[in-house]
C-alpha positions, 0 to 999 in steps of 0.5 A, spaced: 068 655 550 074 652 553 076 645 550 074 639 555 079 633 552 086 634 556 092 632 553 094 625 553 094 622 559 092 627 563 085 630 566 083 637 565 079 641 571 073 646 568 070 651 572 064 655 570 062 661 572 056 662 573 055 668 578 055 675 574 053 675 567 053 670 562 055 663 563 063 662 563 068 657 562 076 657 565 081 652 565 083 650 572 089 646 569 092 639 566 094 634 572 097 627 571 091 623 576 085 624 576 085 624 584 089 631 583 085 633 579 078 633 584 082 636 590 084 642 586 076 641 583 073 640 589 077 647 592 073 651 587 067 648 586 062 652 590 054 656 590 054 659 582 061 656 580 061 649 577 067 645 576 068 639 572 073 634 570 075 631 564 079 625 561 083 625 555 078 622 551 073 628 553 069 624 558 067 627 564 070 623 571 067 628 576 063 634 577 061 639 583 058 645 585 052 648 582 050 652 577 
């Protein structure tokens, strides 16, 4: 499972794919806002992708996509 909290200062975007096989999760990077952790978000975010963003503290700032 990929970790959620992001570094210090940071918003880490989660995708997870859900299309073939088992539920799986993959880091879409570590970015300094959070506005440009939503558009590289909202770029994967689809039917059968899910993508998440975190805080550093672990807390969820925005989700998109369906599962």
């Amino acid at each position: 499972m990929q970790e959620l909290k992001a570094p210090l200062g940071k918003f880490r975007v989660v995708g997870v794919d859900t299309f073939v096989g088992p539920r799986e999760d993959y880091s879409l990077g570590d970015f300094d806002s959070l506005s440009q952790a939503i558009r590289k978000a909202k770029k994967h975010a689809g039917e059968m992708n899910p993508v998440y963003v975190y805080d550093d503290n672990g807390i969820l700032k925005w989700s998109g996509g369906t599962s």
